[in-house]
N, C-alpha and C positions, 0 to 999 in steps of 0.2 A: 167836872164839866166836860173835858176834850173826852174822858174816856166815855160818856155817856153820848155826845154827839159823834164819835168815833162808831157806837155801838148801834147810833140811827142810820148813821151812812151804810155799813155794813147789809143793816136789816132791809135798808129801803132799794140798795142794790139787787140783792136774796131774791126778795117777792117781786121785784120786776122781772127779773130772770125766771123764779120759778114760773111767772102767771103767764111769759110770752114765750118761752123757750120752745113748747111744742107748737106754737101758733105758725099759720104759713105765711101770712100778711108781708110781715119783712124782711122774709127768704126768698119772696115770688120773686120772679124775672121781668122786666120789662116786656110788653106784650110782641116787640118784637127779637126779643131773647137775645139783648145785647148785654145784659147787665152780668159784668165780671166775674167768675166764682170766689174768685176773693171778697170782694165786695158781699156777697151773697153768703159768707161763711163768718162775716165779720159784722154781718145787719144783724147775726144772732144775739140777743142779751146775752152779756160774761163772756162772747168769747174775745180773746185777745191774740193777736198775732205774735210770733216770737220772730218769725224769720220764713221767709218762701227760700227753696232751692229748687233748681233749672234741673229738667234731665226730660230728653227726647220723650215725646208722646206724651205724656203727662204734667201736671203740675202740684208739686208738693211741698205741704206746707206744715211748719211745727206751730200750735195752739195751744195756749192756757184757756182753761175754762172755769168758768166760780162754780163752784161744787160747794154744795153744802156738806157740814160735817158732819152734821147726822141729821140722816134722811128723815127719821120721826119728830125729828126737834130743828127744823129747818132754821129758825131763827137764833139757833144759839152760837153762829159763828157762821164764816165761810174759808175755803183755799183755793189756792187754783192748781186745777190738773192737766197735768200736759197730754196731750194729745198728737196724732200727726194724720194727714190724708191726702192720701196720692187720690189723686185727680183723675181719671181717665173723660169721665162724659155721664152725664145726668139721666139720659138715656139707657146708661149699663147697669147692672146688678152692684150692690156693694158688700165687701166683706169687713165683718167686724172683727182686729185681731187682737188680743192681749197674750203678752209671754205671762204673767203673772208675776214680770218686776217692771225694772225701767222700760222705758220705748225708747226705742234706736231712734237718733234724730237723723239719720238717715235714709234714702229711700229706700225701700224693699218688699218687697212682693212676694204673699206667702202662698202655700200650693192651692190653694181654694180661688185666689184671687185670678192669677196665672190657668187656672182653668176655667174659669167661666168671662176670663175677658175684663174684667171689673176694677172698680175705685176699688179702695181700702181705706179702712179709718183704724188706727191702730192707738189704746190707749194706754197713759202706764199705769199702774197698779198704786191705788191709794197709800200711804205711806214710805213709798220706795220717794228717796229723793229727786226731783224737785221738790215732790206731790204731798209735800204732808204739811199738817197742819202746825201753826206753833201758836202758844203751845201744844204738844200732841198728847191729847187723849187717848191712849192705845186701848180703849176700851171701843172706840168708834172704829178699828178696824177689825169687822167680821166678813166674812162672806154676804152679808146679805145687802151693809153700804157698799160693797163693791160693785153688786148687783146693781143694787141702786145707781150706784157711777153710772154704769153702764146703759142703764134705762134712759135716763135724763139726756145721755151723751145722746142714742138713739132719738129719743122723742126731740131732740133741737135740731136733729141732721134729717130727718126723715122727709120734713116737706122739700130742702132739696131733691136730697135723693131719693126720691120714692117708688121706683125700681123694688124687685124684691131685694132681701137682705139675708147673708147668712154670718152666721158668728163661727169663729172658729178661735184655736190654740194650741199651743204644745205642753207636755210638762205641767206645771203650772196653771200654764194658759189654758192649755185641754180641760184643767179641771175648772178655773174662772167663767168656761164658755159652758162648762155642764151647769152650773151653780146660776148662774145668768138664766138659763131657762129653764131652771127649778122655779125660780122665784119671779119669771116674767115670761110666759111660757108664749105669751101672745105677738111678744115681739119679734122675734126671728121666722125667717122663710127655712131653716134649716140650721145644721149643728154637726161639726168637725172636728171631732175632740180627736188630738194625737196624744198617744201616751199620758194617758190619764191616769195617774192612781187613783185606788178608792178604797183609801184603810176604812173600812168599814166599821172596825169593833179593835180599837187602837191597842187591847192589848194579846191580842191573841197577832201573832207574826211567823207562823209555822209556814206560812207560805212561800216567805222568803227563802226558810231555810232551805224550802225541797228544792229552789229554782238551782241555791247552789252547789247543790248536790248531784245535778245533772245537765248544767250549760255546759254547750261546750262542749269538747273529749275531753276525757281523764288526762291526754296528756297536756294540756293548758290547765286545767283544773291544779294539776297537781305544780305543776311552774310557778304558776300565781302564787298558792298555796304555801310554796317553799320559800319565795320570797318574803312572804307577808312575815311568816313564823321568824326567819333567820331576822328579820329588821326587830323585830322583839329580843330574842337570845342577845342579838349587837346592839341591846338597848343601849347601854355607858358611851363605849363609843360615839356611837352615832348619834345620843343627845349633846356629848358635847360638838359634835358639829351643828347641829342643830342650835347652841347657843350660840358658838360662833356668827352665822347664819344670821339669828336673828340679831344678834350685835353689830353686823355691818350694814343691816339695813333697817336698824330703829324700831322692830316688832317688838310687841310687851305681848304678855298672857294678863293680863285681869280678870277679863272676861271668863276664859271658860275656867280658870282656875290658876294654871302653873304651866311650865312648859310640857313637865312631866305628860299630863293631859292632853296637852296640845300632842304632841309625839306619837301617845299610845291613838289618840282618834285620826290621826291621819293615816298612819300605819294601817289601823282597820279601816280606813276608808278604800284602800288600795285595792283589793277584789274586785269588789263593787264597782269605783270607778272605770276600772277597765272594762265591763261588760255593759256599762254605760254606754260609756264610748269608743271603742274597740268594735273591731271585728275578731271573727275566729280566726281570719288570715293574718292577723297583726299577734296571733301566740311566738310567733318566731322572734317574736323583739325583747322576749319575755327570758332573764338568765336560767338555763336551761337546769342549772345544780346550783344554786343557790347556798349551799355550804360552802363551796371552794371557790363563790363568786367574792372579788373584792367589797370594802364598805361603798368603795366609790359606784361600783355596780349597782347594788343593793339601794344607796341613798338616786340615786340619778332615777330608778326605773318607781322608786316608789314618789318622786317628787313632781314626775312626770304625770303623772294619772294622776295623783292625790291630790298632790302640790303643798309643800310645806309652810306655806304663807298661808295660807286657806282661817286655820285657826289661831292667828292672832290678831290681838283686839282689831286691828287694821283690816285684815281680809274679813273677818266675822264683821263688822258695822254696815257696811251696805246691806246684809241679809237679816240686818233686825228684825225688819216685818213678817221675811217668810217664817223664823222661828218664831217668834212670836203666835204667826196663825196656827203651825206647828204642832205648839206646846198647849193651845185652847181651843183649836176646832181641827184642824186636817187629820193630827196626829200623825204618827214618824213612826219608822221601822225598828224594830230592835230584833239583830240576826247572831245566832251563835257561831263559833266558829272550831269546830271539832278536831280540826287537824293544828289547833295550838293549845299547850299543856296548861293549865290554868295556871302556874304559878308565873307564866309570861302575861298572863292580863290581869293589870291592875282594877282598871275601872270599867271596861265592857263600854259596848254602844251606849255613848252617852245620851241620854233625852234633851231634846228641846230647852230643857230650863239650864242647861250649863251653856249655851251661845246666845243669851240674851243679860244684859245687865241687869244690875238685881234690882236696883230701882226701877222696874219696870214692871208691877205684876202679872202674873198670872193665873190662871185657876180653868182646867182643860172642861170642856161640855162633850158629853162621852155622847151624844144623841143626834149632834148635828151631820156628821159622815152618815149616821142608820137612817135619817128621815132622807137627805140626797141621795144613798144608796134605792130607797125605797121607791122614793117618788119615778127614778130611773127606769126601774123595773115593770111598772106598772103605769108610768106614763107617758114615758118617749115618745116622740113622736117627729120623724122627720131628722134623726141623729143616727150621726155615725162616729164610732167610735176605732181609731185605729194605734194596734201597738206593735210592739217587734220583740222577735220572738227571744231573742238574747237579752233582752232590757230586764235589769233586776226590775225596775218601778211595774211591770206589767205580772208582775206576780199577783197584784191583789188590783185587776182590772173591771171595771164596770158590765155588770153583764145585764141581760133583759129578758123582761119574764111575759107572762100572758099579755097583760097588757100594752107592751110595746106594739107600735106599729111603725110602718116603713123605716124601720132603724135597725144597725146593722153592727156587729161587733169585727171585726179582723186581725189577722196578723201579719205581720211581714216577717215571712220566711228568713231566718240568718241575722234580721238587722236589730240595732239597737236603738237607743235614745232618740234616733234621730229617725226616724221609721215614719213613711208617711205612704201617699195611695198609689205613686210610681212603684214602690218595692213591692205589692201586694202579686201575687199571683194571677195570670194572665184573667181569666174570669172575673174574680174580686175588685181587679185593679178597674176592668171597663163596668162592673157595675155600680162601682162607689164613683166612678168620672163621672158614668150615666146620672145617677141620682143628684151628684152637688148641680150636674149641668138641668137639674129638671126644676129639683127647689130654687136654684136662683132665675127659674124663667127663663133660662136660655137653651134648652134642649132642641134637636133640629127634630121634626116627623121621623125622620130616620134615626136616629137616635131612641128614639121613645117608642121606637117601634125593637127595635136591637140597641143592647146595652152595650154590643161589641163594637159599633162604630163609634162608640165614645171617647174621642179625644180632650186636649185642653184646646181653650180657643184659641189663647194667646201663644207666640211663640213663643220657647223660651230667652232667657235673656240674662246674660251669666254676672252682670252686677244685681239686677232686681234678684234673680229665683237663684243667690246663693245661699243655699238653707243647711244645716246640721244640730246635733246635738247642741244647747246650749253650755257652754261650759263650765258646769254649776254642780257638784255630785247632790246638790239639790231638785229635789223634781220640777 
């Protein structure tokens, strides 16, 4: 009986949210426009306040929202998803941001936002903790409930804010913000994907290998190189620090198998990482002879970029979801690596299925990266896509075919992960400003007349628009 009246409450919660959420009725403002934005953010069905925090010029706020757990079967459950929205004015454009895990319950202001003057609604990613359901159905996390998230978020926020809207992300998020306007193309004023991957066809990865075969100069290539190899050959040694390591601070392997694994994937995580996050100018930090460097050398520079906590069960559990989406829609890289002798690699880049618990199935859909791929190609509209040119992840980047329009691909010269429309090239940089500043409505006559007098509106402001790579050797 409680579970059955449990299961009314729930439902009769759902379809009041779902049936009023886009309605403007008890969003509107009082006719003399005194009525609070809190107030105004909290008249929505489902939403729920966590907490407002104070910070000059704006006001922002952390929100749970009832989200249904699967968007096709609305009444089989609900959760709540956290959210957050810096407040500028109802009058301004707003940007929609998702990194594609948690949301910072902090304020911050991403380059989209920072350029055209505007709110932000920033949300975190279905399954990433708070946001996930229990029990959890990991079968209800695809790209397309996320979409969904994302829809529903917009369609409740929209009679506020009804200004234009552009979505953006990084990483992740770049690709959460492309997938959102595959599958609701009507919603957004525009689209700012940074460093999107787009494995298209998850098992052909030839692409990676060429990037590592020519980032960079030979003399970094080859530093790295030396490092990576010699932390294999000083495999004994340096796993038993490595046990040590993890014995004084309580890490187990379960998950991806043993230490041994843990070891060898971090080890080859360490190229990688560093062209992630690195610059060409940070080669110098790199031991230069890597045979006569000590272990302590060798363990410090690969734990630094890699980081050796990363794959045990501890560091691997926050990042359930992204493998997860990983190992059944995004799919994952697998890169060779030529300047180490096979009899030093056990196990090779592991897939997706060895960083998720085995109680949790899986079974990968080879089709859904070629239909987003496709739809990209032939129907963009109003996206911009930007990567950097040192980022392993931009080796298999989004490109655009006939059908595109007003959509633009770039790169930033030198940068990595963290690559956005400031690093772009004098040219690129004022017409990708010009464009976010035209889809979101706020372009000046001058401006839309010359792309080169495109600035950001807002000034900058070194707690909101402190931005970098996430630091995650996940995209």
């Amino acid at each position: 009986m409680r579970k059955a009246l449990r299961w009314l409450l729930a439902l009769t919660v759902l379809i009041g949210t779902l049936s009023t959420a886009g309605a403007a009725t008890a969003a509107q403002p009082e006719a003399d426009g005194s009525t609070d934005i809190k107030e105004r953010l909290l008249s929505i069905p489902g939403m729920r306040l966590v907490e407002e925090k104070p910070y000059t010029g704006y006001r922002f706020f952390v929100l749970n929202y009832t989200q249904p757990i699967d968007h096709r079967r609305p009444s089989k459950g609900t959760f709540e998803q956290r959210i957050t929205v810096l407040h500028k004015d109802v009058s301004r454009p707003t940007v929609f941001y998702t990194g594609g895990y948690n949301v910072s319950t902090n304020p911050s202001r991403r380059e989209p936002t920072q350029i055209v003057d505007g709110n932000q609604v920033s949300m975190e990613y279905r399954f990433f903790t708070p946001s996930r359901p229990s029990p959890a159905d990991w079968t209800k996390l695809d790209i397309w409930q996320a979409a969904s998230d994302q829809h529903r978020i917009f369609k409740a926020l929209k009679p506020i804010y009804d200004k234009k809207w552009i979505s953006t992300g990084g990483s992740k998020g770049g690709m959460t913000a492309t997938y959102y306007e595959r599958f609701y193309p009507r919603d957004m004023d525009g689209v700012v994907a940074y460093v999107a991957p787009n494995d298209v066809v998850n098992k052909e990865d030839s692409a990676y290998d060429e990037f590592f075969g020519h980032v960079g100069t030979e003399e970094c290539r080859d530093r790295l190189n030396g490092v990576q190899r010699e932390a294999l050959v000083r495999r004994e040694p340096m796993e038993k620090k490595y046990a040590a390591y993890a014995a004084e601070n309580g890490y187990t392997f379960n998950t991806v198998g043993s230490l041994d694994k843990a070891y060898e994937a971090t080890v080859l995580d360490y190229v990688w990482g560093f062209w992630q996050y690195s610059l060409l100018s940070d080669c110098d930090t790199i031991p230069a002879d890597a045979k006569n460097a000590t272990d302590e050398e060798i363990w410090n520079s690969i734990d630094t970029i890699a980081g050796f906590s990363f794959y045990t069960d501890q560091g691997l559990e926050p990042y359930t979801p992204y493998y997860y989406q990983a190992g059944t829609q995004l799919g994952a890289p697998t890169i060779g690596f030529p300047h180490i002798e096979k009899k030093y690699i056990r196990y090779g880049y592991l897939p997706p299925r060895y960083f998720v618990p085995r109680d949790i199935e899986m079974r990968f859909q080879p089709g859904v990266m070629r239909d987003v791929d496709s739809w990209v190609r032939h129907n963009a509209h109003q996206m911009l896509f930007v990567y950097g040119e040192n980022d392993p992840w931009g080796a298999e980047p989004f490109r655009l075919g006939k059908g595109a329009r007003d959509s633009y691909v770039f790169t930033a010269p030198g940068a990595n992960h963290g690559a956005n429309v400031a690093g772009l090239v004098a040219d690129e940089k004022a017409l990708a400003t010009a464009k976010i500043l035209k889809w979101a409505g706020v372009a000046s006559a001058t401006v839309q007349s010359d792309p080169a007098a495109a600035k950001p509106l807002a000034k900058y402001d070194a707690k909101l628009d402190k931005r970098g790579a996430e630091r995650t050797l996940r995209p």
